[in-house]
N, CA, C and O of each residue as an XYZ file, in Angstrom:
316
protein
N     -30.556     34.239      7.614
C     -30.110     34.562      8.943
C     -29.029     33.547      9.314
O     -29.138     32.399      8.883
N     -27.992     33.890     10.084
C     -26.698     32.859     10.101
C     -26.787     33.316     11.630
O     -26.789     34.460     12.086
N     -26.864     32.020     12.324
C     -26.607     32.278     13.707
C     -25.719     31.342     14.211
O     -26.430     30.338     14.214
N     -24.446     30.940     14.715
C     -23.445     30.039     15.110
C     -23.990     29.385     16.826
O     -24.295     29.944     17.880
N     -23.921     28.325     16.497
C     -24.377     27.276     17.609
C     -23.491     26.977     18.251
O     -22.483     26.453     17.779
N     -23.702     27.314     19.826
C     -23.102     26.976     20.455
C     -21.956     25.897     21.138
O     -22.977     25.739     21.808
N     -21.301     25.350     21.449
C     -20.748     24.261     21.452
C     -20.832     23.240     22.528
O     -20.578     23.327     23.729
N     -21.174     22.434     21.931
C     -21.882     21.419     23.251
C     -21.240     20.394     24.238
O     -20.788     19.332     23.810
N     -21.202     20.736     25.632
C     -20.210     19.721     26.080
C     -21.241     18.663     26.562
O     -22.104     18.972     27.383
N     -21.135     17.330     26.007
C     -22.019     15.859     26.508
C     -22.057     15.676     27.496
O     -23.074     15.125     27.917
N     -20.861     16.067     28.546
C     -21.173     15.863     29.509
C     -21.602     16.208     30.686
O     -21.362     15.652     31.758
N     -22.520     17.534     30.395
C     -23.358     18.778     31.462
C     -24.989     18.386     30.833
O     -25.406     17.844     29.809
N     -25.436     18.815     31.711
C     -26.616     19.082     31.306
C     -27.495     20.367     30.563
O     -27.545     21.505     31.029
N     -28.104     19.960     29.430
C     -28.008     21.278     28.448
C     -29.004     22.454     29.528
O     -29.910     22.152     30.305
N     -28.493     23.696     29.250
C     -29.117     24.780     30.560
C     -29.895     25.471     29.371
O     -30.932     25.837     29.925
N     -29.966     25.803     28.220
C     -30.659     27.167     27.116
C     -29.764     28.457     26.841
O     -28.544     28.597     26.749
N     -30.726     29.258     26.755
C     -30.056     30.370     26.158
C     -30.518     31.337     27.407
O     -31.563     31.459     28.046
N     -29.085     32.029     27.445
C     -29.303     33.009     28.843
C     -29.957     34.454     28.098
O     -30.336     34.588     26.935
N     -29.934     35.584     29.349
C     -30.863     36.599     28.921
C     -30.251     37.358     27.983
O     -31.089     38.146     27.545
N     -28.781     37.566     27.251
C     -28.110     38.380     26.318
C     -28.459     37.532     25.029
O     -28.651     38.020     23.916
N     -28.514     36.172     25.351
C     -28.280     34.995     23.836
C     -29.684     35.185     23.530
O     -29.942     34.711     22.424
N     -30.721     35.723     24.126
C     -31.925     35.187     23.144
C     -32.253     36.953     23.091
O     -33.363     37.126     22.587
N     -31.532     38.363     23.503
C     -32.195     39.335     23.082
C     -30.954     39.389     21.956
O     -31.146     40.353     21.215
N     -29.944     38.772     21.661
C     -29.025     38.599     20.202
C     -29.703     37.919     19.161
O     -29.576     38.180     17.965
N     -30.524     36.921     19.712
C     -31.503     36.047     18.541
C     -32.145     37.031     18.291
O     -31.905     37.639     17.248
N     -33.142     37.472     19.170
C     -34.291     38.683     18.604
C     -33.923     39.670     17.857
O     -34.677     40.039     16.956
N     -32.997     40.146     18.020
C     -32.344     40.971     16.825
C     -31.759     41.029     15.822
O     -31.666     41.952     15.013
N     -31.036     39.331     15.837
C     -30.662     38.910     14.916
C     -32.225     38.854     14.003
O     -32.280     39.498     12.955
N     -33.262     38.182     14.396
C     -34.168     37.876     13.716
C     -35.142     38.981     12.995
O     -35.834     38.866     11.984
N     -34.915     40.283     14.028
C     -35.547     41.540     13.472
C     -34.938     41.734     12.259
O     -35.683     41.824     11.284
N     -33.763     41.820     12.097
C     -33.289     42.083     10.744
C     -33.441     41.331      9.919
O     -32.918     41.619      8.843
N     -34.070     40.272      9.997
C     -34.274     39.220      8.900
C     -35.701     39.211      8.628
O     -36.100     38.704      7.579
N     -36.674     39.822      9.631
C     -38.013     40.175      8.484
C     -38.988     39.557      9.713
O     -38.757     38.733     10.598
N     -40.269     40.393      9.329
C     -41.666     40.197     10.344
C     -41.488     39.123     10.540
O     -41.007     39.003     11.667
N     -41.663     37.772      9.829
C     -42.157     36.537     10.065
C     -41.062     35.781     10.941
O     -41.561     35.012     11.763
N     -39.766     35.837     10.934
C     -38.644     36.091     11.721
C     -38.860     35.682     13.007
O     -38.935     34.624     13.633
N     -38.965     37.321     13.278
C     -38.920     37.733     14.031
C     -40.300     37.370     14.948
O     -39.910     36.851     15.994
N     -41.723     37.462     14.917
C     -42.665     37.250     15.067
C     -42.232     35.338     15.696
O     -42.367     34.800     16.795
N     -41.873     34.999     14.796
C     -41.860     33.275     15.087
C     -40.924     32.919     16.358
O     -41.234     31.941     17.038
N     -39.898     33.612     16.663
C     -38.625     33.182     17.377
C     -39.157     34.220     18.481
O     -38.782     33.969     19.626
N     -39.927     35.285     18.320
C     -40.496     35.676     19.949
C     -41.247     35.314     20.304
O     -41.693     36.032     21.199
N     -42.275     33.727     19.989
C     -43.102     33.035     20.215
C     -42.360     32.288     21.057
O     -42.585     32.233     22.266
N     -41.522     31.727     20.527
C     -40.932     31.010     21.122
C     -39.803     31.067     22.242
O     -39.584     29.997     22.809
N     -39.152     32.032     22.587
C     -38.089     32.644     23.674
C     -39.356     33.127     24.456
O     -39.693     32.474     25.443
N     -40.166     34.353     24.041
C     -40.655     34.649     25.071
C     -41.621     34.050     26.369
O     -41.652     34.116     27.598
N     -42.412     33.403     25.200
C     -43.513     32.642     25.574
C     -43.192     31.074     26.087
O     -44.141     30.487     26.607
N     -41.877     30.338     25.971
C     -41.726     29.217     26.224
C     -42.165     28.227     25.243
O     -42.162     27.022     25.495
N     -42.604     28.802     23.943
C     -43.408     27.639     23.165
C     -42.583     26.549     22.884
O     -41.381     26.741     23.071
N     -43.107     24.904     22.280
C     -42.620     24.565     22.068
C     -43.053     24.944     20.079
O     -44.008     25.518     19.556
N     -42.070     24.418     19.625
C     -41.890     24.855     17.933
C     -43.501     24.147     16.816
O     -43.935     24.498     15.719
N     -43.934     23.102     17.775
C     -44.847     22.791     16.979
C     -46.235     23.690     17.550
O     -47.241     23.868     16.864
N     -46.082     24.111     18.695
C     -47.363     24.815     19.606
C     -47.212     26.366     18.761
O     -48.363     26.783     18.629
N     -46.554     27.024     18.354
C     -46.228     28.388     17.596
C     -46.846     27.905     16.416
O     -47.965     28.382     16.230
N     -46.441     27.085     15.551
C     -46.191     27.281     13.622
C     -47.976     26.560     13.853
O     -48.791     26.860     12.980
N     -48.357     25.824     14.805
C     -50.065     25.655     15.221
C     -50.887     26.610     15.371
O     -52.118     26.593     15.367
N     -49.920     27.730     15.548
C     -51.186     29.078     16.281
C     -52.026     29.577     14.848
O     -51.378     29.587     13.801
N     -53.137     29.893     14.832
C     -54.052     30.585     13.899
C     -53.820     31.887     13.826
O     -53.765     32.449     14.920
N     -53.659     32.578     12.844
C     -53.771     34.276     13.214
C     -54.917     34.415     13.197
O     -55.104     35.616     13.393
N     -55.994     33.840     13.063
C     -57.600     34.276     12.843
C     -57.925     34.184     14.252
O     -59.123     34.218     14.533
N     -56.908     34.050     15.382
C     -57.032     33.422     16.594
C     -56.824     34.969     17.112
O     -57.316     35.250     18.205
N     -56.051     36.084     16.310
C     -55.160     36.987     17.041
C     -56.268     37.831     17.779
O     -57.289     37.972     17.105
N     -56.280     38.441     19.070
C     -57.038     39.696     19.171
C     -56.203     40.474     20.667
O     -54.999     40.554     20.914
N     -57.365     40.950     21.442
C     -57.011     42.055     22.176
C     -58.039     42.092     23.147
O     -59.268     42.042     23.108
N     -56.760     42.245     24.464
C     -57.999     42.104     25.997
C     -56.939     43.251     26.471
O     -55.739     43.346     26.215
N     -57.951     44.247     27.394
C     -57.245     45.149     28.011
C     -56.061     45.546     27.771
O     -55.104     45.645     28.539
N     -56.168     45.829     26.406
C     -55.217     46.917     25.547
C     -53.613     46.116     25.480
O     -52.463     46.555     25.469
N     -54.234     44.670     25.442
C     -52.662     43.747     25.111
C     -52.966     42.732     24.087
O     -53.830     41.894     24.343
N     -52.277     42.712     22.819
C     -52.521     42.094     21.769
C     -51.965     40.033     22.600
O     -50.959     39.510     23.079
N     -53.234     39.677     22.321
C     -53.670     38.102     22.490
C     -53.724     36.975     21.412
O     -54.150     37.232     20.286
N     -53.299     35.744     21.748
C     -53.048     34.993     20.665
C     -53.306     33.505     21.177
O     -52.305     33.010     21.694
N     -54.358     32.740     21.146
C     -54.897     31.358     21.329
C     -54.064     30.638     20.873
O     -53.907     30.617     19.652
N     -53.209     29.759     21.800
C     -52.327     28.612     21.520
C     -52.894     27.225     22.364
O     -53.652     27.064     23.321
N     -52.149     26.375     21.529
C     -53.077     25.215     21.511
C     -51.784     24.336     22.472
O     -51.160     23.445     21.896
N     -51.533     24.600     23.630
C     -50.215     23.521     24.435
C     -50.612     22.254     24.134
O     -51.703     21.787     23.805
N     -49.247     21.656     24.349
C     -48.991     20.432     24.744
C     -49.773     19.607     25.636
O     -49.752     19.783     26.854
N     -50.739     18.351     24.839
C     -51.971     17.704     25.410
C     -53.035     18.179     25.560
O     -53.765     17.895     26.510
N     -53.332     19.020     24.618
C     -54.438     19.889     24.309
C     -54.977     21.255     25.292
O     -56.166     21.552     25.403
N     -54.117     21.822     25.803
C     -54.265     22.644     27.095
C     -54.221     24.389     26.343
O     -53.516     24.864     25.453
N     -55.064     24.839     26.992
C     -54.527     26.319     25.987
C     -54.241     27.525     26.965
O     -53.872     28.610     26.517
């Protein structure tokens, strides 16, 4: 997957990725395969940080009122 990084001016304060730049990631990442894709909508959607995602268990995965659920372990042990 080749995605070009933005260019950074030092002297603003960094703001993220607005609402077009991260549904371009997601698609960029769909085409590059389940695990991809799956990993980088952990993270845009959900706010994760990168070590709180690649932490999650899939033995964790299930389902409450017909919405697929996933036990994450936040930052300072909070879930």
């Amino acid at each position: 997957m080749h995605v070009r990084r933005p260019r950074l001016d030092y002297g603003r304060t960094p703001t993220g990725l607005d609402r077009n730049e991260v549904g371009a990631m997601l698609v960029a990442a769909g085409l590059g395969g389940t695990q991809e894709h799956a990993l980088l909508s952990l993270l845009a959607l959900n706010g994760l940080r990168v070590s709180e995602a690649i932490g999650a268990n899939i033995e964790q995965l299930g389902s409450e009122r017909g919405h697929r659920t996933l036990m994450i372990l936040r930052k300072g042990g909070r879930s």
